[in-house]
C-alpha positions in Angstrom: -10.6 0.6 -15.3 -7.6 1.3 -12.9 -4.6 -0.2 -13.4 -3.4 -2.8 -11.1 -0.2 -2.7 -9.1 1.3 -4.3 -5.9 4.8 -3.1 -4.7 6.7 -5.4 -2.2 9.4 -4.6 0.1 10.4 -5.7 3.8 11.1 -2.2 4.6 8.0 -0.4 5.9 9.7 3.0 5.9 10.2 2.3 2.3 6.6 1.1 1.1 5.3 4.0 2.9 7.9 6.8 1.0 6.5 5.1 -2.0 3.1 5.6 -1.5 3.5 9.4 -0.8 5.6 9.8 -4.0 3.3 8.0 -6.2 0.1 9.6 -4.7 -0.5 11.2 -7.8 -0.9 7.8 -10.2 -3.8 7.3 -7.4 -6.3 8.5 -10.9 -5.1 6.1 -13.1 -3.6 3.6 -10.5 -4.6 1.3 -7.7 -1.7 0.2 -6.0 -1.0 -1.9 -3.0 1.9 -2.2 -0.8 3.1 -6.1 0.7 6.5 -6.2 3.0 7.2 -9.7 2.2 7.2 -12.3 -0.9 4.6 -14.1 0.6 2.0 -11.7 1.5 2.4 -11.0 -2.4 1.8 -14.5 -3.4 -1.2 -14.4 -1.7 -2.7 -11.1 -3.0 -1.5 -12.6 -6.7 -4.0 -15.4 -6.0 -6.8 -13.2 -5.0 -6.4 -10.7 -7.6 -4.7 -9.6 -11.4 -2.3 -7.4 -11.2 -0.8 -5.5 -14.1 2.5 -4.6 -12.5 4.7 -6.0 -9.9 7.7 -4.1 -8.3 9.7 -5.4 -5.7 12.9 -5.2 -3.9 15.5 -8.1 -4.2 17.0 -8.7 -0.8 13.9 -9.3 1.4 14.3 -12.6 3.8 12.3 -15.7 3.7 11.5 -15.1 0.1 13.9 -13.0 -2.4 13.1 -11.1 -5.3 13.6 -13.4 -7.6 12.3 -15.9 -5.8 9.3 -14.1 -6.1 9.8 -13.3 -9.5 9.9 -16.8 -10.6 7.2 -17.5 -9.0 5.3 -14.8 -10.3 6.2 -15.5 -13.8 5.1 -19.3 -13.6 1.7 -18.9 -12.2 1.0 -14.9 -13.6 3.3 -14.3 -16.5 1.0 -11.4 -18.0 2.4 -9.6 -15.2 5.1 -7.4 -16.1 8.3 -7.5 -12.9 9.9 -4.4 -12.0 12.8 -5.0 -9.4 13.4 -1.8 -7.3 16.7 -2.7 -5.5 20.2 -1.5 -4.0 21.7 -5.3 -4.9 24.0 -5.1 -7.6 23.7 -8.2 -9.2 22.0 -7.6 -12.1 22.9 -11.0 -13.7 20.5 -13.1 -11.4 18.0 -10.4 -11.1 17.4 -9.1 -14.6 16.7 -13.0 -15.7 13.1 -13.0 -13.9 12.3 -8.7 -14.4 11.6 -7.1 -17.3 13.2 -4.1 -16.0 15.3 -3.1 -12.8 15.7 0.4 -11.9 18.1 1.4 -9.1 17.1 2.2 -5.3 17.0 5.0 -4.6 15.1 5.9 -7.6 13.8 9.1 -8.6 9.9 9.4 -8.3 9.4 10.5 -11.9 11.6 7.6 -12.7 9.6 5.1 -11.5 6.4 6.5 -12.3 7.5 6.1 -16.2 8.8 2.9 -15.6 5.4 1.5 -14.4 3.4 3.2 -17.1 5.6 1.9 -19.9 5.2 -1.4 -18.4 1.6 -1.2 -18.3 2.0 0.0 -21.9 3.8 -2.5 -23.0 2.4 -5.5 -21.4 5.8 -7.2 -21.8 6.8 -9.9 -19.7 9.9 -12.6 -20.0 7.4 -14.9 -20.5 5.6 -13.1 -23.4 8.8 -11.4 -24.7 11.5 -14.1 -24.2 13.6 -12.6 -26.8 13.4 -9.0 -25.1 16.2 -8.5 -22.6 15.7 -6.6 -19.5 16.3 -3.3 -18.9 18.6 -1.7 -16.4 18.1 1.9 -15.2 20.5 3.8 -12.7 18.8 5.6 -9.9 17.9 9.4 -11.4 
């Protein structure tokens, strides 16, 4: 079974950049792309998803807004924030990891497998902190 993962982000230029560079996790991976909190909300209702990576400073519905709500109704769900905000105190509290835009392809890629590996989440992990990644 293919893992699950939705990516979120208000920019369309960058949902589709991340779809060509993750192409190749299409054998292991299906992934789907949402430009806004709320369209994710909505998938997250319709369907499990092992992985969630999104981009803090989308309007209407931020990151960790998201997040929150993500971990509340989904907390198997491991949070990956992609994002060019730098403050990390308010975004690493609802992601179990954060990982610098722009981010290396290869980067990312390991990120979302070791998430998927791990199965952590705040919620399951609460004494795990975050980690932080610079951009590669």
């Amino acid at each position: 079974m293919k893992h699950q993962i939705l990516f979120v982000d208000d920019e369309l230029l960058i949902l589709r950049g991340l779809q060509r560079a993750l192409r190749s996790m299409a054998q292991d991976c299906e992934m789907e792309y949402v430009s806004s909190g709320a369209q994710a909300i909505e998938r997250l209702a319709q369907k499990a998803f092992d992985v969630v990576v999104a981009d803090m400073g989308m309007p209407h519905m931020n990151g960790a807004e998201l997040f929150n709500e993500v971990m509340k109704h989904h907390p198997q769900t491991s949070r990956i924030i992609l994002s060019a905000l730098s403050d990390r105190a308010m975004t690493t509290k609802c992601a179990y990891l954060y990982l610098d835009k722009p981010c290396a392809p290869d980067a990312l890629k390991a990120a979302i497998y070791r998430a998927i590996a791990s199965g952590a989440s705040l919620n399951k992990c609460p004494s795990q902190k975050p980690q932080i990644h610079p951009a590669l």
